[in-house]
Every structure is written in C-alpha cells, then in structure tokens.
N, C-alpha and C positions, 0 to 999 in steps of 0.2 A: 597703450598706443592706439591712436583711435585714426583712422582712415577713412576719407571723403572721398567718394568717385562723383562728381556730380556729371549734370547735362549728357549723358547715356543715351545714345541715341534709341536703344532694344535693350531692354534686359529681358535675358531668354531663362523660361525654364523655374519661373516665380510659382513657388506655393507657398502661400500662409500657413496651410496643413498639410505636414511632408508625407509622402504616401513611397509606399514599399517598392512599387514597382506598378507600372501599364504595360496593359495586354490590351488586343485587339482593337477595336473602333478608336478606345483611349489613346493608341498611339500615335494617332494624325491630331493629336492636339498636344501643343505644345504652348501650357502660358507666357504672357510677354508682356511686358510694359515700357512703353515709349514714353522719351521724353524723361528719365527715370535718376534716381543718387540710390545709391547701395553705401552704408557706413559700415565700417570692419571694426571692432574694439580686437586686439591681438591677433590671436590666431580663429575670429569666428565668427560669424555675416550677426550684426548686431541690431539692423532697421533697413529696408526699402521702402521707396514707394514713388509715387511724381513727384517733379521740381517740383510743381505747383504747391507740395508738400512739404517743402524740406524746413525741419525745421531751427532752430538757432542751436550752432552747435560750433566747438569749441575743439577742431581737429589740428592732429597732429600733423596729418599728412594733407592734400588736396592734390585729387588729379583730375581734372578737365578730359573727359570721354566726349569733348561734339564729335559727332559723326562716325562713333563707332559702339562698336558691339559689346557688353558682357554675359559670360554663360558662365555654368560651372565647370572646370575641368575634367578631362575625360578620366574615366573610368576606365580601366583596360584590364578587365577580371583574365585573361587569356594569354600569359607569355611564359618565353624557357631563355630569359635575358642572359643566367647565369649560366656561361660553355665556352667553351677552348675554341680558340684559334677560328674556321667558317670552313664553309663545302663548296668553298666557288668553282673548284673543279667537277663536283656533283651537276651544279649549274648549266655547264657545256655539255658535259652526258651526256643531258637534257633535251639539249638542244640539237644534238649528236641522235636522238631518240629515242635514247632509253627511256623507261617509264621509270617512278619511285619505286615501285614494287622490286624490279630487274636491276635499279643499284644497289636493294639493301639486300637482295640477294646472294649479292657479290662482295657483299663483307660494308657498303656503304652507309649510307643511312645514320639512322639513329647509332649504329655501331662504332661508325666511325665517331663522332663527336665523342664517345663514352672511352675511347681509344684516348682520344687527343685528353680528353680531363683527367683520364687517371694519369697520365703522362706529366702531366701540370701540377705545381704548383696550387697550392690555396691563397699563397698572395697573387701571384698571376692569374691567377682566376678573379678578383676582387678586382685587382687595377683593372683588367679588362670591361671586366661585367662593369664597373660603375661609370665608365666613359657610354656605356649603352643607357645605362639610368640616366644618367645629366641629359645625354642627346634626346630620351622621352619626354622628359620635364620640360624640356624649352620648346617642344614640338608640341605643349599642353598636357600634357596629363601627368594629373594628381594623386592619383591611387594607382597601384598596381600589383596583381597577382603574380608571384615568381612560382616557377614551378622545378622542383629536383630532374633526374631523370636520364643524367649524362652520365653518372656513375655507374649504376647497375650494378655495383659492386657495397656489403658494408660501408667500406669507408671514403668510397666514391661520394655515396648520396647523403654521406654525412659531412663531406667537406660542400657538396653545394649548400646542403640546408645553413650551414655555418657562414658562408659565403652572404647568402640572401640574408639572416640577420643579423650582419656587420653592415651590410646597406641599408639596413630597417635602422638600426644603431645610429650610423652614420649621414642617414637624410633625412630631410623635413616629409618626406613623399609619402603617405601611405602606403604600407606594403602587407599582402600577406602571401605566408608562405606553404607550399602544395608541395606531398611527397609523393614522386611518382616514378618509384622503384620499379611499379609494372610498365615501364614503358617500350621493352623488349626484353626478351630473353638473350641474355648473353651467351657467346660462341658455347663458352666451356659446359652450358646449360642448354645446348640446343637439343641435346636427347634427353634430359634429365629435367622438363620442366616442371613436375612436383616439384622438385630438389631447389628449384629456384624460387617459388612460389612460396615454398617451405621457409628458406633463407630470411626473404620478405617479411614474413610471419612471424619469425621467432628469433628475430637477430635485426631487422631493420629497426619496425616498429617499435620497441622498446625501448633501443637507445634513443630513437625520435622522441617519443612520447617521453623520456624520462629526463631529455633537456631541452622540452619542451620547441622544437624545433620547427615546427609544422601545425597549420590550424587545419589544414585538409588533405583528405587524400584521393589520390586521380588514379585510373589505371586506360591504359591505351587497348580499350577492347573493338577489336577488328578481328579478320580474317587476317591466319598469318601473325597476327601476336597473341593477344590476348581472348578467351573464350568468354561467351556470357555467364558459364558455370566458374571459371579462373578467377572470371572479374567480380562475379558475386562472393565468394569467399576471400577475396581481397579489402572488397567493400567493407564485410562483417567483421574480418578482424580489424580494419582500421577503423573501426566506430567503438569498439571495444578499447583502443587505446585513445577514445577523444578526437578522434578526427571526425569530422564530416566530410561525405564523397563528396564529388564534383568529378564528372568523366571527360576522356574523351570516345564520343560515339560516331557511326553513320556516316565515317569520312569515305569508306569508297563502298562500303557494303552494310545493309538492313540487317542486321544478325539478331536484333534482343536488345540489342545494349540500353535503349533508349528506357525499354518498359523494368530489366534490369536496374539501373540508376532510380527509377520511378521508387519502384520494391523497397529500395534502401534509402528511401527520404533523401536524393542526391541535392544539392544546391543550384547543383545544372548538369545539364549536358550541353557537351560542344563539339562543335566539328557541322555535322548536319546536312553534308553537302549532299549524302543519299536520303532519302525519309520517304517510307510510305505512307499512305491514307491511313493505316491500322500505327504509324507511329505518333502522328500528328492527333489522333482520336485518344491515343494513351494520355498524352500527356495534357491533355483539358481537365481543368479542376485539380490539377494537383500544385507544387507549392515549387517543383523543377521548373528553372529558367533554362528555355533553349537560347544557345550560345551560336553565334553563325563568326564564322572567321574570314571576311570576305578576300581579304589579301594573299590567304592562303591557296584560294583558288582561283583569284588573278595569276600568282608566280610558279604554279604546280600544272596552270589550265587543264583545271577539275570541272567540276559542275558548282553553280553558286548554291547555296541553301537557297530554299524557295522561300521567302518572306512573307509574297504576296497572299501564297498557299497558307501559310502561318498563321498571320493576322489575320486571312479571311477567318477563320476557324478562331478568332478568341483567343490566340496564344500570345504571350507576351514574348520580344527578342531582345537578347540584349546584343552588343556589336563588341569583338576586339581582335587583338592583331596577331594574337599566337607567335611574335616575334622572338625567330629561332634561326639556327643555322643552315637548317636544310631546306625547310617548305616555307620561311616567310621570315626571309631576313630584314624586316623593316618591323620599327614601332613608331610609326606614325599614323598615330588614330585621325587625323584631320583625312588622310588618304581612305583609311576604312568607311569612313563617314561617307565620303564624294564614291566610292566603288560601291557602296551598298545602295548610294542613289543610282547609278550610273548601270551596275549589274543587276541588282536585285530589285531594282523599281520599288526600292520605298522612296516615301516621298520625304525631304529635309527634314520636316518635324518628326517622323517614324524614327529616322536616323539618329538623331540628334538626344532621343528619348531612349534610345536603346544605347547610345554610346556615354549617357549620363546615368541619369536614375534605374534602370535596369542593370546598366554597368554594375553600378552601386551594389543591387540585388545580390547581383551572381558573384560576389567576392565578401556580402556578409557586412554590407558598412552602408545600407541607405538610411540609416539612424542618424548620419554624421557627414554625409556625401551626397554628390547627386542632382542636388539642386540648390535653391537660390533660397532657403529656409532660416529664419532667426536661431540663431545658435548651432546651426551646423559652420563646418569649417568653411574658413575663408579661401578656400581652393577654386580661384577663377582663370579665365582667360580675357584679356582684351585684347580686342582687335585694333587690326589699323582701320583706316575709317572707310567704310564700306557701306556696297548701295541695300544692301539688307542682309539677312544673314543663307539666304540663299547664294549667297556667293560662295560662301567654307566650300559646299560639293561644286559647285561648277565650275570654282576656277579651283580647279585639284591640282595643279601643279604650283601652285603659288601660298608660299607660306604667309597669310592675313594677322599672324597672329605679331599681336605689337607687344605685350609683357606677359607673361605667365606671371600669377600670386600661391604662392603655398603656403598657407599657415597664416595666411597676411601679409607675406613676404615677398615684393618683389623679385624675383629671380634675377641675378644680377647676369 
C-alpha cells in the first residue's frame, strides 16, 4: 500500500539522520520543510522532500495537505491509562483545600484507585482502559508508555500488566509496559514495609519477568512513599529480572531520587516539578532523559519543572501527560505541548522536540519514532489547515488536529 500526502504546507520534524534524542541549544531547533509530499509504503515513512521533487509515482492512496500541517505523532513515555472507575470526588477535596498529601492520608490517593481495581474485573478494567487508549490516539499520539501501580497487590499488578498487553495485542499504537508495584505501600504494609518491598522482590517480579510482562520498571520515590535507599534496591532487583528503571522523582521534594536513577542507568526520570542546582548538575552527561509532566501541575497547582533552567544547562526534556486518576486525568498531549509553552516558557519548537523525539527517547523506541525519518513508522498527525504550526500551543483549546495515521493507517 503505498501513500501520497502531497502539497504539505510544513512538514515538521524532518531528519535524513534519525538522532536519539536533543538537549539544550538543539532544542529550539526544530527541522521543517515547506511546500513538501511525504510517501508511506504500509506501515513506514518511505521518501520526503519538496513538491519541486516529487517524483513519478504510482500510489495507492493521495491526499491533498494544502494548507496544513504534518508531524510525527506524540510520543507520550508518561501514563497510568490502565485503573478503575476516577477520584472526582478527590477533585472537590481539592478544591475544598485539602492538599494531595492530606487526601492519601486519609485512605485517598493512590489507595483508593488500588481499592477500586482489585475490586474489578480484568475484563472491566480492559473495556475501560481501552476507551482511554482510542480517546489518546485521536487526540495524536502514537506510542505510549502504560504503567502498573493500582494493584499493589501480587495479582493486582498482574492483572494490570495483563490488561496493558491485551491493548499492546489489540491496537496498532505503540505501547510499552512499566511495573510499578512501588507506587505505595499498601494499608496492610503501612508498618511492615520491608515485608512489602520484600513481596515486590520475590513474588512480583518473577512472575512479570517470567511472562514477560513488563520492559521497565518505575518506583514512586518521594517523601512519604518511597526512600532513595527503597528505591535503589527496587531498581537492582528489577534490572536483575531484565527491566530497565525509569522513576518517578522531585514531584514535591529533592531527596536523591534524581542522582539515584542516575546510579542505576535509569531511562529517565519524571516528575521534576522540585529540582535543585546539585540535581540539574547530576544529570549532565549522563544517558537519563528528564521527564516534566506539565498537566500534572496544571490540575494538582504544583510548581512547573523549570525547563528554561534545564535547557539553559545542556539537559535534554522530554514532555508527557502522566494521564491518571488522581493528579492528571487527561491524555491529551496537544494540551502538554501548549501548557509547557504557556507555563514553562519553552518555546513551540523546545515543545514539540520534547513531545516527539525525546518522547521517543524516554520510552526506548527513537530507532522507530519520533520523527519524520525513512523507514521509521508511519505514525503522523495532520492538521486542519492552519496559519503555522505555532498555532497547536496557542490556540490550546482547540482540537487542529484533522486525521491521525498509525502504522499508515488512517484512524477511522
């Protein structure tokens, strides 16, 4: 099946030579070509370049882009899509004034959603979650990180991971899947957390690793959950069973976490929204993508990751939406993109780089993602037709987007 987009008004995001990932000065650039046809053979970008270029070709499909956009689909290394039921009464709390710390205290939080899943169903857990996948996929993105973490229990975190690759099974969408059994200590574990820790260690991770369930593993090291001595022996045995880390760190407090994840070769870290000068200094020259979740502290009104601070210093970011129950019930990366412009004063091409190929980075797939590269997948977005692509962050309430492609595939 061969696929013509011709007269493109921007194609965003064009390398000839696909690259791993941009940090600092790199990330206010962003390549482009105007005036442009991108050809797809099945499922994977086959030729670009100018109309002026195009050359005689014998397609299956033709679609006319005057006056609009293509990019590559988002990348969204960062969600917990797969959970029971929602916390919109957490939500009023909220608003009521309690903090997040003072609802999980009170049995809320990550507690409750681990409540409501074991409670559930593995098929109602699947019909749910995958009405959240389709609603990502048509909002643009392509790839996405799932992550365990509602179970807390053996056969909790093994019906999510089961859950996530019956979605992997069942859609064209990139997925990979993160066990994140440290995501709290549960009630029956709140005096005994060796005993939980333990559990993790000799009862999670094997049966994961041994039906291969999981490409990574995360652990929620903060103040109040997780220690940075917890989370390093979490790390070690899950590398030991084939996982690669990937944390979350820095969400209200500096503890370690960051140089922690460093220590254990992590993939990233995320969260970010605390970071000092001595964490920002760590992570220069090493191989950790920092992960900023801006959405989470839009809907929680946290403090943003500092970006500007980031990239001044050389560090590469990548962008995604932590789409969950309690701190960021949305996966719509088109919104991360316009609040990371909007909050965190990157500028669209910073954005757009962190929400693509850096994406890519921090979930282990910019061999195959990412960008606008020959032979990577044909995972795009087109637009309706617009006055440039500085419009996706500024007009943030308005969905630009006219078809999503996955695999080559129209989304119907």
């Amino acid at each position: 099946m061969i696929t013509l987009i011709k007269n493109i008004k921007e194609l965003l995001q064009v390398r000839e030579t696909s690259v791993s990932k941009v940090s600092g000065a790199e990330m206010a650039v962003l390549p482009t070509l105007k005036n442009a046809f991108l050809i797809l053979k099945d499922n994977l970008i086959e030729d670009f370049g100018s109309m002026d270029n195009l050359p005689e070709i014998k397609a299956d499909k033709v679609i006319d882009a005057t006056g609009r956009i293509v990019l590559p689909s988002w990348c969204d290394s960062h969600t917990h899509i797969v959970y029971a039921g929602n916390r919109e009464q957490e939500f009023v709390d909220r608003i009521n004034g309690f903090s997040y710390e003072e609802i999980a205290n009170r049995g809320g939080g990550i507690l409750n959603s681990a409540k409501k899943l074991n409670e559930t169903s593995e098929e109602e857990i699947y019909e749910q979650s995958k009405l959240r996948l389709e609603e990502v996929m048509h909002l643009g993105t392509g790839a996405v990180e799932i992550k365990s973490g509602y179970g807390l229990t053996v056969e909790g975190e093994l019906k999510m991971l089961r859950v996530i690759k019956k979605l992997s099974q069942n859609y064209p969408i990139s997925i990979k899947a993160t066990f994140l059994g440290a995501h709290a200590f549960p009630l029956n574990y709140k005096d005994n957390k060796a005993g939980y820790i333990d559990e993790i260690i000799t009862k999670m991770l094997p049966e994961i690793a041994h039906n291969k369930l999981a490409d990574y593993v995360d652990v929620f090291c903060e103040t109040g959950y997780f220690s940075v001595e917890e989370t390093e022996q979490i790390m070690e045995a899950g590398i030991k069973f084939g996982l690669e880390p990937k944390i979350h760190v820095n969400q209200f407090n500096s503890i370690g976490g960051i140089q922690a994840g460093i220590k254990f070769k992590a993939l990233s870290v995320d969260h970010l929204e605390v970071i000092t000068a001595e964490d920002i200094e760590a992570l220069k020259n090493t191989d950790t993508m920092p992960v900023a979740l801006p959405s989470c502290s839009y809907f929680l009104s946290i403090p943003y990751t500092p970006a500007r601070e980031m990239i001044k210093a050389g560090l590469p970011l990548a962008l995604a939406t932590d789409f969950n129950p309690g701190s960021t019930p949305s996966g719509n990366m088109n919104f991360v993109v316009a609040t990371a412009c909007i909050k965190m004063k990157m500028t669209p091409e910073e954005a757009i780089n962190a929400a693509t190929i850096n994406g890519a980075y921090a979930m282990g797939i910019s061999e195959t993602h990412g960008s606008i590269t020959k032979g990577k997948k044909a995972n795009l977005i087109l637009t309706k037709p617009i006055t440039s692509y500085y419009q996706i962050p500024y007009a943030f309430g308005s969905n630009l987007i006219e078809s999503v492609f996955i695999e080559g595939e129209i989304l119907a």
